[in-house]
C-alpha positions in Angstrom: 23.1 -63.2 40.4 22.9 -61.3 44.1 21.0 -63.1 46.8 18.2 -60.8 47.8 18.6 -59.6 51.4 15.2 -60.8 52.8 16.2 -64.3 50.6 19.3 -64.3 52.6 17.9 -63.6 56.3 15.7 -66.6 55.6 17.7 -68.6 55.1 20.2 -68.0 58.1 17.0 -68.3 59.9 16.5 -71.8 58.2 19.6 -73.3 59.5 19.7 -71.6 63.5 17.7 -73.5 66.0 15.8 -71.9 68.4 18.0 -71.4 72.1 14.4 -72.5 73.8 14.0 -74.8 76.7 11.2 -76.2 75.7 10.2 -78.5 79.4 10.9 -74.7 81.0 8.8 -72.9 78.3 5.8 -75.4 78.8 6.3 -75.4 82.7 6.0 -71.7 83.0 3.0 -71.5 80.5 1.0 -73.8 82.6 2.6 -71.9 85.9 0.7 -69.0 84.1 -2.6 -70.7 83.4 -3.0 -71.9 86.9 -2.3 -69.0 88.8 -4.3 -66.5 86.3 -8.2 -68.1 87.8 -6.8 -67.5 91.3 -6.0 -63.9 91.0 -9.7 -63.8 89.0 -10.9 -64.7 92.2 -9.7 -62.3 94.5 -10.2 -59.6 92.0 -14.5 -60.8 92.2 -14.2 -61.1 96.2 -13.6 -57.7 95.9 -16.1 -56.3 93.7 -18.2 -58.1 96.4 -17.5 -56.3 99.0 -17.9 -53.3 97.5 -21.5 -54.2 95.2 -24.3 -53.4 98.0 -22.7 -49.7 98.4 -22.5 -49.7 94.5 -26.4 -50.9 94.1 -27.4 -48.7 97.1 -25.8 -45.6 94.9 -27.1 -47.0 91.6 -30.5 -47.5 92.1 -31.7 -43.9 91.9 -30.3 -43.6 88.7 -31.7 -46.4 88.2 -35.2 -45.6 88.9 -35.1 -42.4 87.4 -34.1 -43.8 84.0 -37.0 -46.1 84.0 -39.7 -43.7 84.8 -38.1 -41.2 82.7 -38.4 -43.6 79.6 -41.2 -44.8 80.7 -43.2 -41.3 81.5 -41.4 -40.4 78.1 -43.3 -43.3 76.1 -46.4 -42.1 77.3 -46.1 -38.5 76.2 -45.3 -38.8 73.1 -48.1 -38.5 71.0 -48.5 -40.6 67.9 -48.8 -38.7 64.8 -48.0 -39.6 60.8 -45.0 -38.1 60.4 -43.7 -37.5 57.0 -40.4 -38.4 56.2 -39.3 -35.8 53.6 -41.0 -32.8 55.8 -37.6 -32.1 56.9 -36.9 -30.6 53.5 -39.9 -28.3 53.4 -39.7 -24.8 54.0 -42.1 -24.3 57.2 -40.2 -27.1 59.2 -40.3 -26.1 62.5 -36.3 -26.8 62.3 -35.6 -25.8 59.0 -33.3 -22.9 58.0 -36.2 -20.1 57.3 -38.0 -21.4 60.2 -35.0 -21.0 62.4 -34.4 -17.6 61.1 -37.8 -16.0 61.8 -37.3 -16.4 65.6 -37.1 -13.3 67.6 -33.5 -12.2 68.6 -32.8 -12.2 72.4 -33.7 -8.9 74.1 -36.3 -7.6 71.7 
């Protein structure tokens, strides 16, 4: 009976031992953890001193999305709309609707 290769690679894996230093493994991780809220520091002091210029940009766009939406709302009329209407023939979208539109230049 053969020895199946996975089978086989398990098994040499069974009897190594990892080659880790495991003080200098753990040392390094918590090198990492410490030092990663520092750099997340300086990274938000900078989008600090860059934010007023940002909002100062922003806020148009701002502004004009709110009394867009706003101005938007309050045109629009409210009517009973059916829901299968899109499947009638005078549709304002439909395929014959579409269709009877004048052509361009006539």
């Amino acid at each position: 009976m053969t020895i199946d290769p996975v089978d086989r690679q398990l098994e040499k894996m069974a009897v190594t031992t990892p080659e880790i230093d495991e003080p200098a493994f753990a040392a390094s991780v918590w090198q990492r953890i410490h030092h990663r809220p520092k750099r997340w520091r300086e990274f938000v002091d900078g989008l600090k001193s860059v934010s007023p210029g940002v909002a100062w940009r922003a806020a148009p766009a701002a502004m004009a999305l709110v009394v867009g939406s706003v101005s938007g709302a309050a045109l629009a009329t409210d009517r009973d709309v059916d829901d299968l209407a899109v499947f009638t023939s005078h549709a304002p979208y439909s395929i014959s609707a579409l269709a009877d539109l004048p052509k361009a230049g006539s």
